[in-house]
N, CA, C and O atoms as a GROMACS GRO file, in nm:
protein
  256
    1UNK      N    1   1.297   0.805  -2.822
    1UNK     CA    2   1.230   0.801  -2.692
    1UNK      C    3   1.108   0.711  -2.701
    1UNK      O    4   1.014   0.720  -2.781
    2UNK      N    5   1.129   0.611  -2.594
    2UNK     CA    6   0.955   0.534  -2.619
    2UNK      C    7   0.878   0.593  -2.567
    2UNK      O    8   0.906   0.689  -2.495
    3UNK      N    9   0.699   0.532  -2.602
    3UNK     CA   10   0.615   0.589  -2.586
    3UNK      C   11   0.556   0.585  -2.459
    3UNK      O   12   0.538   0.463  -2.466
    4UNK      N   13   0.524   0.604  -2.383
    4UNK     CA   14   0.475   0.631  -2.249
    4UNK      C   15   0.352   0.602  -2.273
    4UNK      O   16   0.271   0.676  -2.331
    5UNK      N   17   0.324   0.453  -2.214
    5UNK     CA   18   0.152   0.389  -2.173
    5UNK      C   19   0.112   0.439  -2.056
    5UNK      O   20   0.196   0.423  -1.967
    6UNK      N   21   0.020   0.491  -2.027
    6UNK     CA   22   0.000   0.564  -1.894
    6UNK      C   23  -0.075   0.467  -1.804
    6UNK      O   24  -0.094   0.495  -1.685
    7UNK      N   25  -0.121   0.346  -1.862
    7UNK     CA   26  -0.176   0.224  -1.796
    7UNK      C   27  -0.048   0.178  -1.699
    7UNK      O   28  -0.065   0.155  -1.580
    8UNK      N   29   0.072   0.167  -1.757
    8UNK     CA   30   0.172   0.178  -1.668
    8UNK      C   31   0.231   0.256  -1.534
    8UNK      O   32   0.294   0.219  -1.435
    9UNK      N   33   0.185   0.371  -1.578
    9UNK     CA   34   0.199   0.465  -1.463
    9UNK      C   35   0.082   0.501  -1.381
    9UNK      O   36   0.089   0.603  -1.312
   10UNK      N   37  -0.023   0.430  -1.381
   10UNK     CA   38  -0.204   0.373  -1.284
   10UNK      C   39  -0.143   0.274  -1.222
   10UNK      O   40  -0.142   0.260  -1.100
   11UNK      N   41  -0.074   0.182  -1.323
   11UNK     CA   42  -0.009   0.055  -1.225
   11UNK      C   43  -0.015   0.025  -1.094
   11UNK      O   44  -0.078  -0.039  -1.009
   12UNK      N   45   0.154   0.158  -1.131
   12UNK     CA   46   0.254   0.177  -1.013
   12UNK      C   47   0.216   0.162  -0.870
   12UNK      O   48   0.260   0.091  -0.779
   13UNK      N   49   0.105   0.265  -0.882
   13UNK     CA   50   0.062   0.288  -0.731
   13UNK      C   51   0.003   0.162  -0.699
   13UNK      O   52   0.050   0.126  -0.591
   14UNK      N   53  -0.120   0.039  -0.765
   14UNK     CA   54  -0.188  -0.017  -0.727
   14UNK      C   55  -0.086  -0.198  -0.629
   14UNK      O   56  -0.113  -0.286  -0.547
   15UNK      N   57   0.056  -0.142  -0.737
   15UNK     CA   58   0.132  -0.225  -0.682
   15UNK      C   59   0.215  -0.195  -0.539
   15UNK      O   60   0.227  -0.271  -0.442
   16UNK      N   61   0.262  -0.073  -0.555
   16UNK     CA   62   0.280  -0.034  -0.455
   16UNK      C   63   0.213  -0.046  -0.376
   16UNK      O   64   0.265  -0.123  -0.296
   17UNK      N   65   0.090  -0.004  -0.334
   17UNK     CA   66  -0.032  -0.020  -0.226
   17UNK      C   67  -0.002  -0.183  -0.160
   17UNK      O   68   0.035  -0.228  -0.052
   18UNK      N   69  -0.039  -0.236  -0.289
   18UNK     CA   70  -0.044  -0.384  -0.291
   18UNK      C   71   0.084  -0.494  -0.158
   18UNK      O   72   0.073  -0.582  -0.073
   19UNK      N   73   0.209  -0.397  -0.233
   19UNK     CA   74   0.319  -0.469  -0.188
   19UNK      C   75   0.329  -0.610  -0.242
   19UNK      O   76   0.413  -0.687  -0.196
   20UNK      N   77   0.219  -0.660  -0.370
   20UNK     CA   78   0.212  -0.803  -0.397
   20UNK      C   79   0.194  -0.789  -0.558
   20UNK      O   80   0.093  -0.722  -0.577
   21UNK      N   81   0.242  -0.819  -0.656
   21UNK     CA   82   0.206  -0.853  -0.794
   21UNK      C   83   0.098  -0.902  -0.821
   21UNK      O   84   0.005  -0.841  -0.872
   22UNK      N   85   0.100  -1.020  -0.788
   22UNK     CA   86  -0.063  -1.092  -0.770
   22UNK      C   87  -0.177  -1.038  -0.737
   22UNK      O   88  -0.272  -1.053  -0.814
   23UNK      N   89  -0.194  -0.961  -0.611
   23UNK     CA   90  -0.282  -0.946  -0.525
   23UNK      C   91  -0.318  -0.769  -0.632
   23UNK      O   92  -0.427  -0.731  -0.674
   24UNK      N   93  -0.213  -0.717  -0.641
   24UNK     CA   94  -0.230  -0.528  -0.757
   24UNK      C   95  -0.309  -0.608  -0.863
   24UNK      O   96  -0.428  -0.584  -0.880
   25UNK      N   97  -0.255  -0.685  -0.922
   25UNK     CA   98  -0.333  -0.771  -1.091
   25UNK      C   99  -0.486  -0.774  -1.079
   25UNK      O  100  -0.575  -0.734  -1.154
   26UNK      N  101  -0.487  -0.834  -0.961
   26UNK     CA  102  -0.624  -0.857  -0.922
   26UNK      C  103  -0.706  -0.792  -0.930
   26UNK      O  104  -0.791  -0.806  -1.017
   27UNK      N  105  -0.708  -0.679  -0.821
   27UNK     CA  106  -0.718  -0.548  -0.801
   27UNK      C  107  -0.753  -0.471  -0.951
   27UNK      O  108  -0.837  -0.385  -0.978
   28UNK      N  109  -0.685  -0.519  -1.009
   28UNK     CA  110  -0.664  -0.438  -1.166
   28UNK      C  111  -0.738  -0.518  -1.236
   28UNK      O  112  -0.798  -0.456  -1.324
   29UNK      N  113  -0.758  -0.623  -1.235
   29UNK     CA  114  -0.847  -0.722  -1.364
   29UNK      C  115  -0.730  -0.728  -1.480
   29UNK      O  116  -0.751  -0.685  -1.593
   30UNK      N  117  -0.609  -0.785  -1.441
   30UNK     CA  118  -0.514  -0.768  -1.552
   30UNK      C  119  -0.430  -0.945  -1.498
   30UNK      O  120  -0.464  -1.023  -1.409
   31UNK      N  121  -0.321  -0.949  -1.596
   31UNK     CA  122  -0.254  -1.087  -1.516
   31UNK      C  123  -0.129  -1.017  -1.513
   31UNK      O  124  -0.070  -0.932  -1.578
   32UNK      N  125  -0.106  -1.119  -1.366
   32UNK     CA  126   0.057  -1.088  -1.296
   32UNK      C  127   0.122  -1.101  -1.350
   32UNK      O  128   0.225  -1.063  -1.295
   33UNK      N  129   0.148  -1.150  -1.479
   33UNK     CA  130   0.294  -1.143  -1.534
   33UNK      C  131   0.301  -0.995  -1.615
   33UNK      O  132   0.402  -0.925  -1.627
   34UNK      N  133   0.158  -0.963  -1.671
   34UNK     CA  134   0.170  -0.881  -1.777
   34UNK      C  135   0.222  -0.760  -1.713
   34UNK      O  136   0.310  -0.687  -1.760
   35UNK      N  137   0.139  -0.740  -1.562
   35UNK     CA  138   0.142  -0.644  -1.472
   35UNK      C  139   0.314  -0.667  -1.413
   35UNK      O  140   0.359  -0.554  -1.398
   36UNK      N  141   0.388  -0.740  -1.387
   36UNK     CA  142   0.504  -0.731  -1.345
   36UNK      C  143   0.609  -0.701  -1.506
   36UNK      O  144   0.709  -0.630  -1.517
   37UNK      N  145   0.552  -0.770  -1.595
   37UNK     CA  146   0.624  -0.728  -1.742
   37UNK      C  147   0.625  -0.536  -1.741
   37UNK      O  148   0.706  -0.444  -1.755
   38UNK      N  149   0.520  -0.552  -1.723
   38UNK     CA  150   0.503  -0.345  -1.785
   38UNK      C  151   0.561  -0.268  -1.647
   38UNK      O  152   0.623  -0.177  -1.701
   39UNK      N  153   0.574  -0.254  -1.544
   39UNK     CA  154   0.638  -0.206  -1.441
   39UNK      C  155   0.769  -0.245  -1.453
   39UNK      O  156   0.846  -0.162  -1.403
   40UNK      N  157   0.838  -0.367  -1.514
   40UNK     CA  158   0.941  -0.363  -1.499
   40UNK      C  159   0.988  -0.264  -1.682
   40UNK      O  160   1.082  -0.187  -1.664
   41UNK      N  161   0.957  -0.265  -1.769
   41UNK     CA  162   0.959  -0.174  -1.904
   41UNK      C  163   0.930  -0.038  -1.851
   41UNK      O  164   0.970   0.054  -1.923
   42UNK      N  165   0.851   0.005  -1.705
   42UNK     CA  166   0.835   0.172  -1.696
   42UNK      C  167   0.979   0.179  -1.588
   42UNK      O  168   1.044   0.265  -1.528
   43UNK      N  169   0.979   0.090  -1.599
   43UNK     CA  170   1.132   0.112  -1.449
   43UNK      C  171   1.261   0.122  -1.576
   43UNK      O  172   1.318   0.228  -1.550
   44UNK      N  173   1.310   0.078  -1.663
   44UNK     CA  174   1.372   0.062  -1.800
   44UNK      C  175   1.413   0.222  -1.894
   44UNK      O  176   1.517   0.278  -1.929
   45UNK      N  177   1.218   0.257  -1.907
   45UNK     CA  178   1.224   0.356  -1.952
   45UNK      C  179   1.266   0.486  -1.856
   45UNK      O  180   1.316   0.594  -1.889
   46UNK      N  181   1.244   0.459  -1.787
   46UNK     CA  182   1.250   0.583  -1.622
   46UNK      C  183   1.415   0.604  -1.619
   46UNK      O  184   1.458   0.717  -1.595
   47UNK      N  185   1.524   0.474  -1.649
   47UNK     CA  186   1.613   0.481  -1.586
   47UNK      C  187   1.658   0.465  -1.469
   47UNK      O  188   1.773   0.504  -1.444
   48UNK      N  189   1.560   0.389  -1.344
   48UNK     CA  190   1.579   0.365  -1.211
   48UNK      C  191   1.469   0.269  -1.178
   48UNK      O  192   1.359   0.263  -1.232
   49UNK      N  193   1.505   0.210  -1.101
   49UNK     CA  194   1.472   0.082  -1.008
   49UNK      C  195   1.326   0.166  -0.921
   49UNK      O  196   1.345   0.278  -0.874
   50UNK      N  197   1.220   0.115  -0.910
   50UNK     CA  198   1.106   0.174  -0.839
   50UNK      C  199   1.035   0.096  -0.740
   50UNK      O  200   0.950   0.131  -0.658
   51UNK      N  201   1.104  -0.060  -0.770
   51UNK     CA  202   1.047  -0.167  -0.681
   51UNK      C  203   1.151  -0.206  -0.644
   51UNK      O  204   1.252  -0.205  -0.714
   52UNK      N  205   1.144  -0.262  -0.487
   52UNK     CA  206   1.254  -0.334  -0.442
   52UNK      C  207   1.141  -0.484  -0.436
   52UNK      O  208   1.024  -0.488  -0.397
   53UNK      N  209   1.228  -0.592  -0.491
   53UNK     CA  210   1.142  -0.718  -0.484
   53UNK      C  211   1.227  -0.797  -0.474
   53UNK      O  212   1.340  -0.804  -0.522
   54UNK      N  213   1.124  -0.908  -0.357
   54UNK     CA  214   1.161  -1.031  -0.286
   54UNK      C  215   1.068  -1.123  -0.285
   54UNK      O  216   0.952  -1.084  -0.285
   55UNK      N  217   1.095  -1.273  -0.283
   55UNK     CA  218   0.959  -1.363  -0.350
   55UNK      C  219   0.868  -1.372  -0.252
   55UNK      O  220   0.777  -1.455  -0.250
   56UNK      N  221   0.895  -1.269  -0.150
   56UNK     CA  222   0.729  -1.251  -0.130
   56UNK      C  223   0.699  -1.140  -0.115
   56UNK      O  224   0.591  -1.117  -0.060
   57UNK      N  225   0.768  -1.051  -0.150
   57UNK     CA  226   0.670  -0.887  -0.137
   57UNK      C  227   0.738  -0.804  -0.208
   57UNK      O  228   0.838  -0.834  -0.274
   58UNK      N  229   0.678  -0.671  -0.198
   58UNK     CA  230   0.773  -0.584  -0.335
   58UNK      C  231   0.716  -0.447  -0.191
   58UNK      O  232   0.616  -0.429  -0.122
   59UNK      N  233   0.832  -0.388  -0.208
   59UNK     CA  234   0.793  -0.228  -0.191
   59UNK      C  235   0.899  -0.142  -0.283
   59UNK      O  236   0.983  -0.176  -0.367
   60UNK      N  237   0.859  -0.020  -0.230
   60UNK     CA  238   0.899   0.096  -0.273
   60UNK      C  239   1.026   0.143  -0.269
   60UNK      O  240   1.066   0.147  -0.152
   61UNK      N  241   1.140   0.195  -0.379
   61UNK     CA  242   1.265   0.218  -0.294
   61UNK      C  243   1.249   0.363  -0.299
   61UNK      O  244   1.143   0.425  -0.314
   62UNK      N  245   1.373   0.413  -0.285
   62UNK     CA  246   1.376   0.574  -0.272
   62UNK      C  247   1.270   0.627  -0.349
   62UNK      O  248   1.162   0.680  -0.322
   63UNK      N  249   1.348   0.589  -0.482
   63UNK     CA  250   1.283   0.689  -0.653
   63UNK      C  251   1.112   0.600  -0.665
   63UNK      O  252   1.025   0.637  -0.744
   64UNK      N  253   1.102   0.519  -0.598
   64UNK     CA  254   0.939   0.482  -0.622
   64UNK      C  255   0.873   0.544  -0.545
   64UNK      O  256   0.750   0.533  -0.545
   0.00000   0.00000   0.00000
């Protein structure tokens, strides 16, 4: 079982809110890739999809 970064799961929400990778990073003082890298590794570990994303916005699906 991997280890569960909980910086990952603070993320979630700021992206969610966000609806933008870029714009959550920001928000966070972190960079967009690292921040779209680790949400997509807690979506991996979860076993389900939590973002629905399109090149210009991201929301929430069911399980997010």
């Amino acid at each position: 079982m991997a280890q569960t970064d909980f910086n990952d799961l603070m993320w979630f929400p700021a992206v969610a809110e966000e609806g933008n990778f870029t714009r959550a990073a920001a928000k966070l003082g972190v960079v967009q890739s690292t921040l779209s890298h680790r949400i997509k590794k807690l979506e991996t570990r979860m076993a389900m999809r939590l973002l629905a994303r399109t090149t210009r916005s991201v929301s929430t699906t069911e399980a997010g």
